[in-house]
N, C-alpha and C positions, 0 to 999 in steps of 0.2 A: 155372068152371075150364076151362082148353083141353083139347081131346082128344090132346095133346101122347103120346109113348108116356112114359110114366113110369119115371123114372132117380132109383135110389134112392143117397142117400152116407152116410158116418159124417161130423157134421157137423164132429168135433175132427179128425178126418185131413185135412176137407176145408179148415179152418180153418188149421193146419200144413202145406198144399201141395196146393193146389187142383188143380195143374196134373196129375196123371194121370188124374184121374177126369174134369177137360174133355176132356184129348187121347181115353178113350174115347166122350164123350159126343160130341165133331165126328166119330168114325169109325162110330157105332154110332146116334145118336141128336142130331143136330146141333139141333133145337128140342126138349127136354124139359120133363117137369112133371118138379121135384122135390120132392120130398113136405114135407121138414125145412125147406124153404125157404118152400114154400106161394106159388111162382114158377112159370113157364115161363122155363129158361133158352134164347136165344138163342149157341151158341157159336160158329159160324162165321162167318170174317170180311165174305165179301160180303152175308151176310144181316143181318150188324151193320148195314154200311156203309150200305145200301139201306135198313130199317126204320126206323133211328133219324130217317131225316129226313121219316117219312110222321110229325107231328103231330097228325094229324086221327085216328090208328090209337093210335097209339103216345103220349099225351101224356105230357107233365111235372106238368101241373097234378095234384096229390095229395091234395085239402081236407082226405082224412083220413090222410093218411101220416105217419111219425112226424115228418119234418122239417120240414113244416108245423106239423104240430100245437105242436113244441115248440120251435122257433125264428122260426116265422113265415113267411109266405108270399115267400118271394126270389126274386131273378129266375129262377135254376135251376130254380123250381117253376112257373114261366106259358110262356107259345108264345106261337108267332104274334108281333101287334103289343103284346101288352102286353110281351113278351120282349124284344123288340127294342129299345122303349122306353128301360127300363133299361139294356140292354147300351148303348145309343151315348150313354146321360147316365156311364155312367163310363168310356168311353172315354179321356177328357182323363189317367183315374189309368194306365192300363195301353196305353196306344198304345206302339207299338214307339218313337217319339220322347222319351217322356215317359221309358221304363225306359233309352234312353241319356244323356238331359240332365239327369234328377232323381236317379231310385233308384240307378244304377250307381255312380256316387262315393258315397252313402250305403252300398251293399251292401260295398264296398270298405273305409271307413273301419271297419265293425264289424266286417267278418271281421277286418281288421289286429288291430284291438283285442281281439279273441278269442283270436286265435293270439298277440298276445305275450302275452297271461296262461299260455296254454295249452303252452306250446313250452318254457320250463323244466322242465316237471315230466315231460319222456319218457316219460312212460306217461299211458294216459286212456282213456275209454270213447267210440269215434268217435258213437255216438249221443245219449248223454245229456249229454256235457262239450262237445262241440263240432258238429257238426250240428242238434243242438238247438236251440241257441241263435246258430247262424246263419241257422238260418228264423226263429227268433220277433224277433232286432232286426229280421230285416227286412219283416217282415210289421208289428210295430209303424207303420215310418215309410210303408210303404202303404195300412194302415189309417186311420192316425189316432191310433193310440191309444198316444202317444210317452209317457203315463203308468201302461200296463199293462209289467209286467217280462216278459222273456223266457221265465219259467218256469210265470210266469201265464196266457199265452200259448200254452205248450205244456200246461196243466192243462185250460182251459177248451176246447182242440180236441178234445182227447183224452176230455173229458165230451162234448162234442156228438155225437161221432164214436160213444159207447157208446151215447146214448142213442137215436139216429137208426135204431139196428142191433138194439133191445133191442126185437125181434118176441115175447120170451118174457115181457114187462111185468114185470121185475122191479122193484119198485116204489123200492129202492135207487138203479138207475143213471136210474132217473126225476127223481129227486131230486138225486142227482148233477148230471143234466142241467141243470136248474132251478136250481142253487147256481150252475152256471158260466152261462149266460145272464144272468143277474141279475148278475155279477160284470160281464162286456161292457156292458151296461145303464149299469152305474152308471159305467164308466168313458167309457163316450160322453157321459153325464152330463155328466160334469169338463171334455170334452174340447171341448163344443159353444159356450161360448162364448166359449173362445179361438180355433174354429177362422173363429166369426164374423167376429171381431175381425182375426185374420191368414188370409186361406184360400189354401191350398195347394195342390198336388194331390193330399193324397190322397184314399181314399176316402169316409173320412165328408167332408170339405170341398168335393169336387167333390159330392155329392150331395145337398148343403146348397143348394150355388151352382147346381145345376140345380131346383131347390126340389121334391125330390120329398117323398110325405108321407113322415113319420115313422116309420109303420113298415114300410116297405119300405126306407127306411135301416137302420135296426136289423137287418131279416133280412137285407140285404145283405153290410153289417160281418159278422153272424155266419157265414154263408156261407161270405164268405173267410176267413176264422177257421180253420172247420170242416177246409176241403180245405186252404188255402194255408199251412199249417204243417206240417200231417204229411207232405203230399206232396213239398216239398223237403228234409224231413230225410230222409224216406226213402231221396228220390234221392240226396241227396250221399254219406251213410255207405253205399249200395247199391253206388255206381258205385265206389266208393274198395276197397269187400269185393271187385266184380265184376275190378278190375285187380289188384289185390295177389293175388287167385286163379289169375290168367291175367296170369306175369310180361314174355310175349313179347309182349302186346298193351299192357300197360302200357309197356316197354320203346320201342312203336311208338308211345304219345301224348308221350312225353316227349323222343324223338327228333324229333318232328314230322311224323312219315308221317302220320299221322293225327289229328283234333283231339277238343279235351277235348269240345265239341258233340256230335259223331260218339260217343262213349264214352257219353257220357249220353243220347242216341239212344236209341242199340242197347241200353243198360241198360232203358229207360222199354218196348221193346220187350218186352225178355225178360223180366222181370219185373213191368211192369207198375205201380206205385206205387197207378195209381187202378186198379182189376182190374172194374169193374163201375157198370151205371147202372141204374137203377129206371123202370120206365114204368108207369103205369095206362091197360087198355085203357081206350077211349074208344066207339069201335063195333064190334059184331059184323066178323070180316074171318080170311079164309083164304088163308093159304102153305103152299105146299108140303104142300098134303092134310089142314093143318091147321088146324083152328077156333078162335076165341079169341072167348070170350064178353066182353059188359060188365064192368067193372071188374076184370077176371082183373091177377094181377099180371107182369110180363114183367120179366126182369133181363135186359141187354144186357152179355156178357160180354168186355170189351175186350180183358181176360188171355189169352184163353181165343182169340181173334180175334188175338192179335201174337201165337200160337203157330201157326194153320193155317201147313200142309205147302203149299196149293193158293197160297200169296205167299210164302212162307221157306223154305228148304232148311236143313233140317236145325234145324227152329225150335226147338228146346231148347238148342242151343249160342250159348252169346255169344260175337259177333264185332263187333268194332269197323269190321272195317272191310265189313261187310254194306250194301246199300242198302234203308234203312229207308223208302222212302217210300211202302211200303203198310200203312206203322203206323198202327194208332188210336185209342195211347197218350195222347193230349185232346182225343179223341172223335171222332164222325166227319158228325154232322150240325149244326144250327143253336145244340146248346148245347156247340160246343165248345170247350174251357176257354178263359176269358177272360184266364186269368191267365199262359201260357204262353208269352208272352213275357219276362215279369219271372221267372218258373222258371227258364229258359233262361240269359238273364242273371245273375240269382244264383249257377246249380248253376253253368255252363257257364264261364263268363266270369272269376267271383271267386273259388267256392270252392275247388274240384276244385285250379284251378294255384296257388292262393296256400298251400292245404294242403300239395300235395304238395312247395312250393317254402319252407316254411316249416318243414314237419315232416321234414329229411332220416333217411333211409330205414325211412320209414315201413312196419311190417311187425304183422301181426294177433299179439296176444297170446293169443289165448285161442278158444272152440269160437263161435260167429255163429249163433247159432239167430233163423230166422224164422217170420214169422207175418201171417194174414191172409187174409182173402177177396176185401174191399170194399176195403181199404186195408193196402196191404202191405209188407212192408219186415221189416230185421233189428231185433230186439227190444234186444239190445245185442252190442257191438261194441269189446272189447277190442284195444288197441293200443298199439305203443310204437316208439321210434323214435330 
């Protein structure tokens, strides 16, 4: 364990809104051990920024972390060159080319198709009737997996995602875990010798056609599963609550002063979707007066890091038109997310203006309770219009 000063939380407060016990922990206590967590959190931004990329300190590899353990070793869990490796064999699915020639008109035709089912019935849940299921079609046609449904899609991340986090071994969401891995499993199954036969880009077929082994496919697909689902419903139905809250700055994307990108920015800012990343020490090594023995566990808190005061004025207020470019909202070293260009495109691009140009005057029905540490966003999200 680090000789960190120890910062103690209520882990349900901290689970329903992280963010004031960070903002004391960057004023009082910026690297903490917290006990419920059995981490050293890092919360401030320049020291995010700087450690995440010493690998040799700081790794990804976790042989016995849960995500390993129960999905399989993915490129998200290796450094160095075997990291690297993987990341430029699926390049070809996620290059900034590929999500304007391939996925955009894909992301386009299922939102379309979503909003005309959806856009009769004036009322709806923006997280579970329609941001939902504009990440899981899309995440289907960049996975592969054009034989898993959207709901199944959002079942099985939402199991990996419990069981990744289920530090208290409940043998339940263990189980859970393991029902929805074997679910992916079996649809990569179906999936692999048609994708022989026809290959694509996505990502089970580009890493087919780059012939890596087998299961570093599998934990790859589940990977993006894991994060690339929840992280854009998040963001879609967050940014849509964050404007409908703040009608003078929605008022400014829809005028043109300012773009739907800039909106989902500043949203990924403030709140944060991915709020955290997991490192196992690797070598004994001291910051800031502080020691961090072998295998200690470090959380690098991104949330916690797009709130410092020392790059944001006034970091608890959303503002659109803010200059976000000392966010570290997908990440800030070598494992920074691969997928945030096809995010971008999806939330930015499709959904955000095709909603708000499809759903006129679109206005919240109901109370927006959120939730989350690691991954966060509004739980549901009544609306009508």
């Amino acid at each position: 364990m680090s000789d960190a000063p120890v910062f103690e939380i209520d882990p349900k407060a901290f689970w329903r809104d992280p963010y004031p016990a960070l903002k004391q922990m960057r004023a009082q206590a910026p690297i903490a051990y917290v006990p419920q967590l059995n981490a050293t959190l890092f919360t401030r931004r320049d020291d995010i920024f700087e450690n995440e990329k010493k690998i040799d300190v700081f790794s990804s590899d976790q042989p016995d972390g849960l995500m390993t353990v129960l999905m399989g070793q993915n490129m998200m869990r290796k450094d160095g060159d075997a990291h690297m490796a993987e990341r430029r064999a699926i390049f070809p699915t996620i290059s900034p080319k590929t999500v304007k020639n391939v996925w955009l008109a894909q992301f386009q035709a299922a939102t379309q198709q979503i909003l005309d089912e959806v856009a009769p019935l004036s009322r709806a849940d923006m997280v579970g009737d329609i941001a939902m299921r504009i990440s899981g079609e899309a995440l289907k046609s960049i996975t592969g997996l054009t034989n898993m449904s959207w709901a199944e899609m959002d079942r099985v991340s939402q199991g990996m995602i419990d069981g990744c986090s289920n530090y208290a071994g409940d043998p339940e969401v263990e189980a859970q875990c393991h029902d929805c891995t074997g679910s992916i499993d079996r649809h990569i199954d179906e999936m692999t010798p048609l994708l022989k036969a026809t290959p694509n880009h996505s990502l089970l077929s580009v890493q087919m056609q780059a012939e890596m082994p087998e299961a570093a496919i599998r934990a790859n697909i589940k990977l993006a599963i894991s994060g690339g689902q929840n992280e854009p419903r998040d963001a879609i139905a967050g940014v849509i609550w964050a404007l409908l809250t703040h009608p003078e700055q929605l008022r400014g994307v829809l005028d043109g002063k300012v773009t739907w990108l800039q909106a989902f920015e500043e949203y990924t800012r403030w709140m944060s979707p991915i709020g955290m990343s997991p490192r196992r020490v690797a070598k004994t090594y001291a910051t800031h007066g502080i020691t961090f023995d072998r295998e200690d566990r470090v959380f690098f808190m991104f949330g916690s890091g797009n709130r410092d005061a020392a790059h944001f004025k006034h970091p608890d207020v959303f503002d659109v038109t803010r200059d976000v470019g000392p966010s570290i909202a997908f990440g800030a070293g070598p494992h920074f997310c691969a997928g945030a260009w096809a995010a971008r495109s999806l939330i930015a691009d499709v959904a955000l203006p095709m909603i708000f140009e499809r759903l006129p005057d679109l206005r919240l029905a109901g109370d927006v309770p959120f939730g989350g540490r690691a991954f966060r966003g509004p739980l549901s999200m009544p609306v009508a219009w």
